[in-house]
Phi, psi and omega in degrees: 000324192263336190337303217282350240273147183260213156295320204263341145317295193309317165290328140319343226216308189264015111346272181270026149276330186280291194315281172327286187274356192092143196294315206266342168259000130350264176328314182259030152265297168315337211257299183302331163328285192275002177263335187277007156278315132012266176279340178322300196286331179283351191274332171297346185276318186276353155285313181315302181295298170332317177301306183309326182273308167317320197269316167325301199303316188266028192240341208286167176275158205221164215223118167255009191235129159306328190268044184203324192294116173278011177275153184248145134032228300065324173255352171277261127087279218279333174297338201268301203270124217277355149306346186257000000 
């Protein structure tokens, strides 16, 4: 799509970029450019580490014999909890 395009496409192209925003406003356009690249990549890094803690969490091993299980009742649960 892009194959044919030459220099002096680019030059043309970062031209009628200068004109539209202005000389003076060029810089805090780069500048919100590169803090919204930024938060992109730290937000991707805290997806990332979340997928890695989810897939640990559900990797952990689990208790098949019932007389092992700490979990309670379903009907103590709800006799306990001073909210229902």
């Amino acid at each position: 799509m892009f194959g044919n395009l030459t220099g002096w496409h680019l030059l043309v192209v970062l031209a009628v970029i200068l004109l539209l925003f202005g000389a003076a406003k060029l810089p805090a356009l780069a500048k919100s450019m590169g803090q919204s690249a930024r938060v992109f990549k730290s937000e991707m890094k805290e997806m990332k580490r979340d997928d890695e803690i989810a897939a640990q969490s559900s990797e952990a091993p689990r208790p098949t014999d019932a007389g092992t299980s700490p979990t309670v009742a379903p009907e103590q649960r709800r006799s306990n909890d001073p909210t229902v």
